[in-house]
N, CA, C and O atoms as a Tinker XYZ file with bonds, in Angstrom:
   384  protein
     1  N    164.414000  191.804000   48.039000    73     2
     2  CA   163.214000  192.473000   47.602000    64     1     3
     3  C    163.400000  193.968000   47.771000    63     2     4     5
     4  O    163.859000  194.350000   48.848000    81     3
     5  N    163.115000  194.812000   46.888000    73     3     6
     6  CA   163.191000  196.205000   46.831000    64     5     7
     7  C    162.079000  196.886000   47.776000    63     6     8     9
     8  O    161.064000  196.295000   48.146000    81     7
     9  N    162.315000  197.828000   48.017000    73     7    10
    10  CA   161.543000  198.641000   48.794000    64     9    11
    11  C    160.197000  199.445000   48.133000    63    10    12    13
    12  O    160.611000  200.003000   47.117000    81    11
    13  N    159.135000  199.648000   48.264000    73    11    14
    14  CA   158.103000  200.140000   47.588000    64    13    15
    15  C    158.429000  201.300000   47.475000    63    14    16    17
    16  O    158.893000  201.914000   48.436000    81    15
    17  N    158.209000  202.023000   45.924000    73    15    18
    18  CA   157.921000  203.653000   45.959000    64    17    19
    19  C    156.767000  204.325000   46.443000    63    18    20    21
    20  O    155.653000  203.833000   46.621000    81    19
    21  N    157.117000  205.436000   46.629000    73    19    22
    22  CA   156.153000  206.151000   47.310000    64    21    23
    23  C    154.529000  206.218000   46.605000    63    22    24    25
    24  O    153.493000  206.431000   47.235000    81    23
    25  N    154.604000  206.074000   45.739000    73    23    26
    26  CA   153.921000  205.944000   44.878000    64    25    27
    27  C    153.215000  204.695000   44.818000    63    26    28    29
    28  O    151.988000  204.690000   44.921000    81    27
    29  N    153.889000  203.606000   44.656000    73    27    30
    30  CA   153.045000  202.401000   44.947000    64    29    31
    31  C    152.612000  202.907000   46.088000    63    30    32    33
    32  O    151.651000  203.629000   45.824000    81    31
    33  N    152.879000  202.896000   47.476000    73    31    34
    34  CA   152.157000  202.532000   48.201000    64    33    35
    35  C    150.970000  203.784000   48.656000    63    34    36    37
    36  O    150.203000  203.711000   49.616000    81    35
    37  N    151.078000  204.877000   47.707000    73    35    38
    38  CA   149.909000  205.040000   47.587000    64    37    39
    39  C    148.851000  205.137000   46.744000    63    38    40    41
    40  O    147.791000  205.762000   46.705000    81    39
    41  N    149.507000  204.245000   45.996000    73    39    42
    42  CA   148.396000  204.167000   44.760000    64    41    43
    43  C    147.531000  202.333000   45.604000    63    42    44    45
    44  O    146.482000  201.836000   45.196000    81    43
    45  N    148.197000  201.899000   46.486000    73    43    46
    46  CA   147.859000  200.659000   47.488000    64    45    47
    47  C    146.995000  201.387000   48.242000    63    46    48    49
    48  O    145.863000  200.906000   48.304000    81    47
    49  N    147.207000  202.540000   48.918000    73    47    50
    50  CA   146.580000  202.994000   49.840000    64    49    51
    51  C    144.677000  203.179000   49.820000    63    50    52    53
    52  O    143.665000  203.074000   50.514000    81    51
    53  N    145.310000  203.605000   48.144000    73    51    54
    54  CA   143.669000  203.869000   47.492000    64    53    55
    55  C    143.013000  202.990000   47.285000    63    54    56    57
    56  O    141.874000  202.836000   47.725000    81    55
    57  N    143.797000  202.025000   46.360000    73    55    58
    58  CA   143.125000  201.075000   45.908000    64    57    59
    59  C    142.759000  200.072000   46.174000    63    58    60    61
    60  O    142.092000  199.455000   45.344000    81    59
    61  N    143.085000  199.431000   47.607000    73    59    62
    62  CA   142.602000  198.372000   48.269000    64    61    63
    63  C    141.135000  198.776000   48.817000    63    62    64    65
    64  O    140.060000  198.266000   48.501000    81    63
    65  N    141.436000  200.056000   49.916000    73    63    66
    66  CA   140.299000  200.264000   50.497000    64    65    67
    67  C    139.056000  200.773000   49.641000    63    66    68    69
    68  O    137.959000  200.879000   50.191000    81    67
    69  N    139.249000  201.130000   48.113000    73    67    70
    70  CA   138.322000  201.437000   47.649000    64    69    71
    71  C    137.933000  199.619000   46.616000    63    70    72    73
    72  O    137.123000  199.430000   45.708000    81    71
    73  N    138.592000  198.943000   47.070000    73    71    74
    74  CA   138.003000  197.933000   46.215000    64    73    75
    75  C    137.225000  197.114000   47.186000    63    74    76    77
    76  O    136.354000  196.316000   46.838000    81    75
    77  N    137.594000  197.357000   48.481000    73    75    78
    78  CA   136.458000  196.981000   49.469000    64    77    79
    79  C    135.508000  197.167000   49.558000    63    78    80    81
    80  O    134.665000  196.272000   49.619000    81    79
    81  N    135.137000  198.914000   49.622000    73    79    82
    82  CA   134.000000  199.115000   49.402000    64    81    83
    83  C    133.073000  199.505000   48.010000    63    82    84    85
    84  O    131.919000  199.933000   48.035000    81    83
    85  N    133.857000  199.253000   46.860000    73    83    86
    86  CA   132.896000  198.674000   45.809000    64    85    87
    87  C    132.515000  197.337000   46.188000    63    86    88    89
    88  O    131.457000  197.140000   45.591000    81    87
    89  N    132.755000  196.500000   46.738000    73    87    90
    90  CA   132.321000  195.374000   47.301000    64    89    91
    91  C    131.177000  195.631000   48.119000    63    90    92    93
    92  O    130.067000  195.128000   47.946000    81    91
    93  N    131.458000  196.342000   48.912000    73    91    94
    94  CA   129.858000  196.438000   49.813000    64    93    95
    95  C    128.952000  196.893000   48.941000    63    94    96    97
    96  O    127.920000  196.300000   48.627000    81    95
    97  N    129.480000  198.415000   48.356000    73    95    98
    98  CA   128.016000  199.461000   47.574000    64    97    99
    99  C    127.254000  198.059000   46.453000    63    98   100   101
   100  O    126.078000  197.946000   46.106000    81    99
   101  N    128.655000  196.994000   46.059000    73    99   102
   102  CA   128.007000  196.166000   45.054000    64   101   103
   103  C    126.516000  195.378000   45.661000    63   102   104   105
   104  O    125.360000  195.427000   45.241000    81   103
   105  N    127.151000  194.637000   46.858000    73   103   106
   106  CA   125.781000  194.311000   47.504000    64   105   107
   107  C    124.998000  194.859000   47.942000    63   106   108   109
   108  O    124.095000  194.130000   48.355000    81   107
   109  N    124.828000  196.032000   48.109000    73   107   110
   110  CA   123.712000  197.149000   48.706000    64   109   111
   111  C    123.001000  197.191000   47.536000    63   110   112   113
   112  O    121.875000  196.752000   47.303000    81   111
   113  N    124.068000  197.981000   46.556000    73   111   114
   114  CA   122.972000  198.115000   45.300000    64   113   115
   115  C    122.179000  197.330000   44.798000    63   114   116   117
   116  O    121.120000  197.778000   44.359000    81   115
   117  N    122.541000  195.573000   44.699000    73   115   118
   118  CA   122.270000  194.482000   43.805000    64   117   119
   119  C    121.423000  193.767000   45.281000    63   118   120   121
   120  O    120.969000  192.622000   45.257000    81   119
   121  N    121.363000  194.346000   46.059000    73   119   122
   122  CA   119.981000  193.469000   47.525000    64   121   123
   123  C    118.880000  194.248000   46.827000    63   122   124   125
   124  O    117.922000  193.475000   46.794000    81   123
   125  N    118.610000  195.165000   46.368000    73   123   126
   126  CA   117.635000  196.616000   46.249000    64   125   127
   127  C    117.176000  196.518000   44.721000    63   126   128   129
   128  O    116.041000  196.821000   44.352000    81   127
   129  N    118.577000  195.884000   43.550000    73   127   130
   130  CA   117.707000  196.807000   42.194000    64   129   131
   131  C    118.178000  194.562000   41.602000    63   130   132   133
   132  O    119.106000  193.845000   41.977000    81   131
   133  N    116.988000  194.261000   40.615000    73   131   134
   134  CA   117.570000  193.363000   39.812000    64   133   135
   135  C    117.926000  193.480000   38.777000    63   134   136   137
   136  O    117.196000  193.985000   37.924000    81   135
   137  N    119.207000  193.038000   38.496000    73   135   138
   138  CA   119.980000  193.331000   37.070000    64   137   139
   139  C    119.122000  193.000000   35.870000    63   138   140   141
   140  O    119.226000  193.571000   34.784000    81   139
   141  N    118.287000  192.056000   36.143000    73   139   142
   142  CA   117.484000  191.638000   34.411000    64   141   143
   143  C    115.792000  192.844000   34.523000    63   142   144   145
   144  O    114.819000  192.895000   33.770000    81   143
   145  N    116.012000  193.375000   35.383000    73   143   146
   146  CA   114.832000  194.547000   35.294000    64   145   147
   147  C    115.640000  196.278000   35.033000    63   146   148   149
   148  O    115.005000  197.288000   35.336000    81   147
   149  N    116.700000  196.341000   34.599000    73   147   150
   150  CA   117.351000  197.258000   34.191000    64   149   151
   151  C    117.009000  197.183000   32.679000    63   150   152   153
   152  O    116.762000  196.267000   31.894000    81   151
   153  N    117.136000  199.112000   32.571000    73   151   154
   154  CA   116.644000  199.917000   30.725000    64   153   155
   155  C    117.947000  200.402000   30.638000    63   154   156   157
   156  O    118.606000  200.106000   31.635000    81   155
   157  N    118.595000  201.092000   29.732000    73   155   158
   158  CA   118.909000  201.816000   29.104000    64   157   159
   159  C    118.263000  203.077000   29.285000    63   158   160   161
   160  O    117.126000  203.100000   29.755000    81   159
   161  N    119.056000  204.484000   28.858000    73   159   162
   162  CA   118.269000  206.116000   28.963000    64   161   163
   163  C    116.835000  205.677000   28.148000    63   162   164   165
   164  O    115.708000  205.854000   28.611000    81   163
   165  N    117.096000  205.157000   27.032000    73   163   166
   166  CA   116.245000  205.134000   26.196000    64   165   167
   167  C    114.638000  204.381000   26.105000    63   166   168   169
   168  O    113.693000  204.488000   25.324000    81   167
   169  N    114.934000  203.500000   27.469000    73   167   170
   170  CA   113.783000  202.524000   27.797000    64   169   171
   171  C    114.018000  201.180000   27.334000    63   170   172   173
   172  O    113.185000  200.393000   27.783000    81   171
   173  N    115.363000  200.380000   26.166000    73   171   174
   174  CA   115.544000  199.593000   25.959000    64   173   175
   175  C    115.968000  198.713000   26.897000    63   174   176   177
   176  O    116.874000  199.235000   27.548000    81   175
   177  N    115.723000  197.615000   27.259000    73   175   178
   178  CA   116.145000  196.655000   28.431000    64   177   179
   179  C    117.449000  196.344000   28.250000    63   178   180   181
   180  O    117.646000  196.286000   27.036000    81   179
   181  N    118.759000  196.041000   29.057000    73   179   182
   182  CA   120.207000  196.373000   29.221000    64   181   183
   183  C    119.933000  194.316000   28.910000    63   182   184   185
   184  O    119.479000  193.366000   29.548000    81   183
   185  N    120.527000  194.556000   27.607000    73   183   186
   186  CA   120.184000  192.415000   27.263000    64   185   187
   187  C    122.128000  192.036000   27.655000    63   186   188   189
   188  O    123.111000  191.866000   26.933000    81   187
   189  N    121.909000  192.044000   29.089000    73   187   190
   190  CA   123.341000  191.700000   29.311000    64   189   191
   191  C    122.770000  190.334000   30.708000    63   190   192   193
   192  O    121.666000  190.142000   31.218000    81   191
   193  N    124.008000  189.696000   30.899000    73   191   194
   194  CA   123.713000  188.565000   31.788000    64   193   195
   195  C    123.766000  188.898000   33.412000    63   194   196   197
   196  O    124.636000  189.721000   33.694000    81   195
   197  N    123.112000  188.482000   34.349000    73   195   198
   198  CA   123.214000  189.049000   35.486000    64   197   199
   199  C    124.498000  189.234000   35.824000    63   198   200   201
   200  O    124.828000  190.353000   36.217000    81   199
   201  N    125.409000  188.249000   35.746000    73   199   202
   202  CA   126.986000  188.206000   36.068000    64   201   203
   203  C    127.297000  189.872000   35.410000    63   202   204   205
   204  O    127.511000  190.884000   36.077000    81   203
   205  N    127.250000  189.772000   34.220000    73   203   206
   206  CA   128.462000  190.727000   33.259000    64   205   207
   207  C    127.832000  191.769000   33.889000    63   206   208   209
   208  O    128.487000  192.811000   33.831000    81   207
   209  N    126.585000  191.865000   34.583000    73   207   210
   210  CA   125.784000  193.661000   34.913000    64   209   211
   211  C    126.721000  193.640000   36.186000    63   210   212   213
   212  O    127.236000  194.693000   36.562000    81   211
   213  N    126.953000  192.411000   36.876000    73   211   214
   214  CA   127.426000  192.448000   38.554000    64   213   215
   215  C    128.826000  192.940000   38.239000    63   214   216   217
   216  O    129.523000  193.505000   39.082000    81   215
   217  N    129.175000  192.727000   37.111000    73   215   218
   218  CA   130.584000  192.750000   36.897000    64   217   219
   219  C    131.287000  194.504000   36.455000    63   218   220   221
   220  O    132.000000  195.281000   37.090000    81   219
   221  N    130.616000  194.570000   34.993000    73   219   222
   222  CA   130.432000  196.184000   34.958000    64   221   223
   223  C    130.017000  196.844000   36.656000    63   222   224   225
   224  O    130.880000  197.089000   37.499000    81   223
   225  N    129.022000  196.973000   36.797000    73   223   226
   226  CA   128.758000  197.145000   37.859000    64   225   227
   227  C    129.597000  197.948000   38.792000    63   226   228   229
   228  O    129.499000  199.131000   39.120000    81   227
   229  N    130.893000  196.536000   39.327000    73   227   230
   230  CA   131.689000  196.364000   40.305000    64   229   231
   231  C    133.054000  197.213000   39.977000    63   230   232   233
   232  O    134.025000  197.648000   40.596000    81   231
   233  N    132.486000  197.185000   38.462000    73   231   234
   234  CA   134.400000  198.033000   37.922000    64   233   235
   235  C    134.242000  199.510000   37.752000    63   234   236   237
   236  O    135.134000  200.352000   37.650000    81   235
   237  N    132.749000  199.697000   37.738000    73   235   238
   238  CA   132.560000  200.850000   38.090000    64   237   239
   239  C    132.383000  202.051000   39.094000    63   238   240   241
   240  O    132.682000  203.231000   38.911000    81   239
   241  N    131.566000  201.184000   40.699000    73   239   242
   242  CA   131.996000  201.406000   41.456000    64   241   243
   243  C    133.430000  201.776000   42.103000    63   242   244   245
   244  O    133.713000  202.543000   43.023000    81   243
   245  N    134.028000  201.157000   41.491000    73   243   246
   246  CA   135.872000  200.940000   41.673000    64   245   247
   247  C    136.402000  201.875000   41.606000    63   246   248   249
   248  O    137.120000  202.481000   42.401000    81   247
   249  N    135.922000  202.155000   40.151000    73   247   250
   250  CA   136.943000  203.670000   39.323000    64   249   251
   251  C    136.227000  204.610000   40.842000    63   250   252   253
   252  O    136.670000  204.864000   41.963000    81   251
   253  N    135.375000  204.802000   40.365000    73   251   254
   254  CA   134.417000  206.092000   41.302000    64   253   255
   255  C    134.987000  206.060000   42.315000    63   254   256   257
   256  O    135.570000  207.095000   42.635000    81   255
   257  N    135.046000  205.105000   43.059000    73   255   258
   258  CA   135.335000  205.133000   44.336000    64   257   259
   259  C    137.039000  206.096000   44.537000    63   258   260   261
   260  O    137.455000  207.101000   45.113000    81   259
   261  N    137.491000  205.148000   43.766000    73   259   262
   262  CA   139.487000  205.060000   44.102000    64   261   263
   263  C    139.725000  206.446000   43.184000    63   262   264   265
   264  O    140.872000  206.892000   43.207000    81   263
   265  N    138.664000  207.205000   42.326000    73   263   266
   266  CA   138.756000  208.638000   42.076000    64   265   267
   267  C    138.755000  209.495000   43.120000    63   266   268   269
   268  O    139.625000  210.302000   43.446000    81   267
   269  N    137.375000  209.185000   43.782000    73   267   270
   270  CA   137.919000  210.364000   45.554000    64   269   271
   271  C    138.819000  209.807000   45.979000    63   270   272   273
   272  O    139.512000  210.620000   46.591000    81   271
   273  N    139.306000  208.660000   46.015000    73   271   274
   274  CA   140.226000  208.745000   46.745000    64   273   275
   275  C    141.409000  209.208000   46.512000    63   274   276   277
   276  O    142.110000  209.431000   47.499000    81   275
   277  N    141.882000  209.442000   45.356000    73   275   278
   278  CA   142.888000  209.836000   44.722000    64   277   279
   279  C    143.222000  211.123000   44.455000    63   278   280   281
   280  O    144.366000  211.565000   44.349000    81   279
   281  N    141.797000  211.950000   44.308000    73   279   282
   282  CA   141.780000  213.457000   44.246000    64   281   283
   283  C    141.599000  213.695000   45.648000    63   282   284   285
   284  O    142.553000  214.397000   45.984000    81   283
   285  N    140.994000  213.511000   46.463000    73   283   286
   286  CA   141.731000  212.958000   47.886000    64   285   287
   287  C    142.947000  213.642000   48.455000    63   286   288   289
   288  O    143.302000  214.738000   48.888000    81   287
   289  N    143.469000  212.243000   48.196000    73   287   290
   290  CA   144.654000  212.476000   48.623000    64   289   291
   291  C    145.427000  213.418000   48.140000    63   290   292   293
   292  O    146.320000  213.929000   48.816000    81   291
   293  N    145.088000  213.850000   46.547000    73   291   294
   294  CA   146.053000  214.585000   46.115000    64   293   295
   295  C    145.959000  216.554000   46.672000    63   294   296   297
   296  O    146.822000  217.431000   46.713000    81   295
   297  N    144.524000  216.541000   46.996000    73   295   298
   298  CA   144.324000  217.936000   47.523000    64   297   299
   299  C    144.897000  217.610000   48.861000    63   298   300   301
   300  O    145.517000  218.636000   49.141000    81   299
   301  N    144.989000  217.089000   49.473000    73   299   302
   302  CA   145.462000  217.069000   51.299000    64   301   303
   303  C    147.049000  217.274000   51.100000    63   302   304   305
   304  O    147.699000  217.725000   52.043000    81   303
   305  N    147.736000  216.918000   49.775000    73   303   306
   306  CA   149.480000  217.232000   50.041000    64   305   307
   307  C    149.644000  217.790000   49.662000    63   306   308   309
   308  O    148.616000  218.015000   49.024000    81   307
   309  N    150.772000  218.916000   49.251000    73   307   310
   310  CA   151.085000  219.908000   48.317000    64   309   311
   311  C    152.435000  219.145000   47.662000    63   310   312   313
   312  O    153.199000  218.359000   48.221000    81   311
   313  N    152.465000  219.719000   46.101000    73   311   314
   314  CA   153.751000  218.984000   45.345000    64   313   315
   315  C    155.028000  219.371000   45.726000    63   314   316   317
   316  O    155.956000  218.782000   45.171000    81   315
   317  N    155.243000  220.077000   46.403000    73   315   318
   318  CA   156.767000  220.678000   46.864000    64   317   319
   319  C    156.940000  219.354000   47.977000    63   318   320   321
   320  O    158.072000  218.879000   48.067000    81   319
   321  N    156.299000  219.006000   48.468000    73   319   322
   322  CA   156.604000  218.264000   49.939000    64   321   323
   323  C    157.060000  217.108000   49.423000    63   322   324   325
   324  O    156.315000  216.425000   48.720000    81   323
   325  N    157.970000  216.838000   49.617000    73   323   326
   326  CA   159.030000  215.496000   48.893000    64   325   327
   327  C    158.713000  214.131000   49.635000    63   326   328   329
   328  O    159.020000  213.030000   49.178000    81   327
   329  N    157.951000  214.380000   51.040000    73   327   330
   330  CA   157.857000  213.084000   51.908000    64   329   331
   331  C    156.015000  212.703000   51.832000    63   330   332   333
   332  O    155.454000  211.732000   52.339000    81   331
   333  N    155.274000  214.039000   50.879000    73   331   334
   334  CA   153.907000  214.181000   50.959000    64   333   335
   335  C    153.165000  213.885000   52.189000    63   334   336   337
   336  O    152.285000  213.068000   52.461000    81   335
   337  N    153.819000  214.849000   52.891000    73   335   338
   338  CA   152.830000  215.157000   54.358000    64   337   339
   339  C    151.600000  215.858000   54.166000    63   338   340   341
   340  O    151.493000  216.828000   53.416000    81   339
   341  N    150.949000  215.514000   54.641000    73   339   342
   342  CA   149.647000  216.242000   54.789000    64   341   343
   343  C    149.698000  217.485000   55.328000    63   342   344   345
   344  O    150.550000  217.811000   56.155000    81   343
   345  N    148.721000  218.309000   54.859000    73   343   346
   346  CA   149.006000  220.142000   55.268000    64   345   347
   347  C    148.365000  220.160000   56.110000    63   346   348   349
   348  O    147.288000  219.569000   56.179000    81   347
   349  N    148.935000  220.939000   57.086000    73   347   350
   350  CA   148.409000  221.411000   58.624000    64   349   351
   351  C    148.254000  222.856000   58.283000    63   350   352   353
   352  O    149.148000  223.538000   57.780000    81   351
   353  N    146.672000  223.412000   58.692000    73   351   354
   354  CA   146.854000  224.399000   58.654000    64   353   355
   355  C    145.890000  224.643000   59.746000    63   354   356   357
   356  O    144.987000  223.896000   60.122000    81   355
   357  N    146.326000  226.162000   60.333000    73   355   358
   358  CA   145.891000  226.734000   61.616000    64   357   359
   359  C    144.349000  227.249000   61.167000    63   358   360   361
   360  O    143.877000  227.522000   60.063000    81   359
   361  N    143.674000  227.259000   62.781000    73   359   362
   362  CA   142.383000  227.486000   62.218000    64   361   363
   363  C    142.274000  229.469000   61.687000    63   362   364   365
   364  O    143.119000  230.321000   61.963000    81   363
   365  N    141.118000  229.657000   60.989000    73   363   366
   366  CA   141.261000  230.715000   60.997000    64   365   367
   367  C    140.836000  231.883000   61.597000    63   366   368   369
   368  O    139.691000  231.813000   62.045000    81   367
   369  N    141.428000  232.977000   61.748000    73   367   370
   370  CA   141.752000  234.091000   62.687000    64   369   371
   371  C    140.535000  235.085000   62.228000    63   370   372   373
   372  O    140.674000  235.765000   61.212000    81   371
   373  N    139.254000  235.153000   63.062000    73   371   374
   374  CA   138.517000  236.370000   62.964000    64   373   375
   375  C    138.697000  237.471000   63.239000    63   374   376   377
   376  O    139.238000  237.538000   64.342000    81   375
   377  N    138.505000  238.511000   62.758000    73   375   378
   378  CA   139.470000  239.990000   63.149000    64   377   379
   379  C    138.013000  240.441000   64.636000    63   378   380   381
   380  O    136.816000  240.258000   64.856000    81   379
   381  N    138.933000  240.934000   65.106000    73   379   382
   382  CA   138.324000  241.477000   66.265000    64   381   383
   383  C    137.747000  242.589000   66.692000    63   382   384
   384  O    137.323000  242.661000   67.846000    81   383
């Protein structure tokens, strides 16, 4: 078995833990709002099945989520760093 690229494992990094918690926000949201009492901007009622709303829903949370996480991660490394360490930087110096 080959060794993971760096890359997989952080495109793993993101995407597990953010598919977890589209899992929770899913049940938070869906304890609170019912899918067959949802409109449209327009006031038209959303004529979709409770499932397919839970479902959209859930894939949407997803993206959103595993987006911070991804812009995330990508502001905390800089592209020169070949092993993508995270930047340490010193606090800053008030002049005196």
């Amino acid at each position: 078995m080959s060794t993971p690229t760096t890359f997989t494992v952080r495109a793993l990094c993101i995407l597990w833990p953010s598919f977890l918690m589209a899992g929770v926000l899913e049940m938070l949201v869906f304890s609170v709002v019912d899918p067959s009492s949802l409109q449209w901007f327009g006031g038209a009622p959303v004529e979709w099945s409770a499932s397919a709303v839970y479902t959209v829903a859930f894939f949407v949370f997803w993206a959103v989520i595993s987006t911070a996480g991804a812009l995330t991660q990508m502001l905390v490394t800089t592209p020169s760093e070949g092993d993508h360490t995270p930047v340490r930087r010193s606090a800053p110096r008030w002049p005196s």
